[in-house]
Structures are given as structure tokens and as C-alpha cells.
N, C-alpha and C positions, 0 to 999 in steps of 0.2 A: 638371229642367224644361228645356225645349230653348229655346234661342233664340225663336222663331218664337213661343212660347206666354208669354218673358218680354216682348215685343212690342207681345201682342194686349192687347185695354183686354177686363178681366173684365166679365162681365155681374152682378155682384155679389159679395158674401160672407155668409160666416157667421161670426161673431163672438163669443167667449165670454166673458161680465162677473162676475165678484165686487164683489161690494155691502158692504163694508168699514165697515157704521156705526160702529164702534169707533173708525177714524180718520174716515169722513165722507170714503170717497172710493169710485171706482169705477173698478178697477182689470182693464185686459183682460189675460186670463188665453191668450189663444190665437185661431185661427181660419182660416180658408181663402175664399181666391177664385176662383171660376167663370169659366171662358171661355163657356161658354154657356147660355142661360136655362133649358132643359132638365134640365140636370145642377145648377145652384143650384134650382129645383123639385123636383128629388127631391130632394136631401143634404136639402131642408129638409123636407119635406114625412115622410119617414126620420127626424130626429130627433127623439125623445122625450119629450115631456112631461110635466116634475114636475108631480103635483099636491097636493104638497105645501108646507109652507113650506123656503122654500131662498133662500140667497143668492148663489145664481148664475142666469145669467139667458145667453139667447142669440139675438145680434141678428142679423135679416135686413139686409144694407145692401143699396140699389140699386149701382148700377154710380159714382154717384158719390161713395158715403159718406155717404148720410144711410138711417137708419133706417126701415125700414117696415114693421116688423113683429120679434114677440117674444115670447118660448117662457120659462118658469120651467125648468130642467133642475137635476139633483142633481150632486151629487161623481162617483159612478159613471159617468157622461155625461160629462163633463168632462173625468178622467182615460184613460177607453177614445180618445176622441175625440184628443187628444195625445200617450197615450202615455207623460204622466210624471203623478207624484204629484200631488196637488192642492198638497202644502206646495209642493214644485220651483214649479208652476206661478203659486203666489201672489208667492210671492219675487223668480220672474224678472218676472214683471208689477211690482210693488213700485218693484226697482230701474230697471226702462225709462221707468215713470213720475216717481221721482225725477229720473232724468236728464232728460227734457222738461220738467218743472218746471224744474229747474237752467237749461238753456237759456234757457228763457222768462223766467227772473226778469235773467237774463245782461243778456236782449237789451231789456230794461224799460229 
């Protein structure tokens, strides 16, 4: 990513959730941000929708991190999308969430 584009304020993202009821958490598994409204309208408008039951899910954010929108997506989706396994990517979500937890209770 070039300078100039770590710079610019994204015009949104795309977001990838695991729904964890087993622990009763919800853990992000991945995702990407748009410099421009065009390109966050296709990527999303592009990805797939499970219409099945799934415990992954994929959020539209606006530009400043809130939610506006949301897609049910499978394993398949998830993995193609990142690049690595679903396990890889539950675990590195897992641990990043421990560690913000950790912080957060630190700074309690």
C-alpha cells in the first residue's frame, strides 16, 4: 500500500464475523477497506450470499465503523476471501481478541 493511500480516510469496509456460541463471543476473522464508494459498492455488492445456516457473517461498515448493512457468507467465502484456512483464521481472531480483552480489563 503506498503512502498516499495509508493517508486517505477509507470510504468504508468489509468485515468478516464468526459467531462463537459455544464461547458467546464474536470473533472478526478478517476484512478490507475502500478508499472509494465505488469499489466498497462492488467488493460488496460481489460477495456472496449464504443462504444457508452459517456462523459467519459479513459486515458493511461506513467510513466510520459502524455497521450498515449484512450478508450470512459460508467457510468457502471466508477462506477464498483471505487466503488462509478457516481454523488459521478463527485462532488469529481468537488471540487478537484475547489480547483487546487483556488490555481492556488492564486498563479497568
Amino acid at each position: 500500500m503506498t503512502k498516499q493511500a495509508i493517508n486517505e480516510k477509507c470510504a468504508g469496509y468489509i468485515q468478516l464475523v464468526f459467531f462463537d456460541d459455544k464461547n458467546n463471543e464474536v470473533i472478526t476473522i478478517g476484512g478490507a477497506g475502500f478508499l472509494t464508494e465505488p469499489k466498497l459498492e462492488e467488493a460488496w455488492k460481489n460477495l456472496p450470499t449464504f443462504n444457508g445456516k452459517s456462523s459467519f457473517q459479513a459486515d458493511l461498515l461506513d467510513g466510520q465503523g459502524d455497521i450498515v448493512d449484512e450478508k450470512t457468507v459460508n467457510v468457502v467465502t471466508c477462506e477464498t476471501l483471505m487466503s488462509k484456512p478457516i481454523t488459521t483464521l478463527i485462532a488469529e481472531g481468537r488471540a487478537k481478541l484475547a489480547a483487546e480483552l487483556a488490555r481492556y480489563h488492564s486498563q479497568a
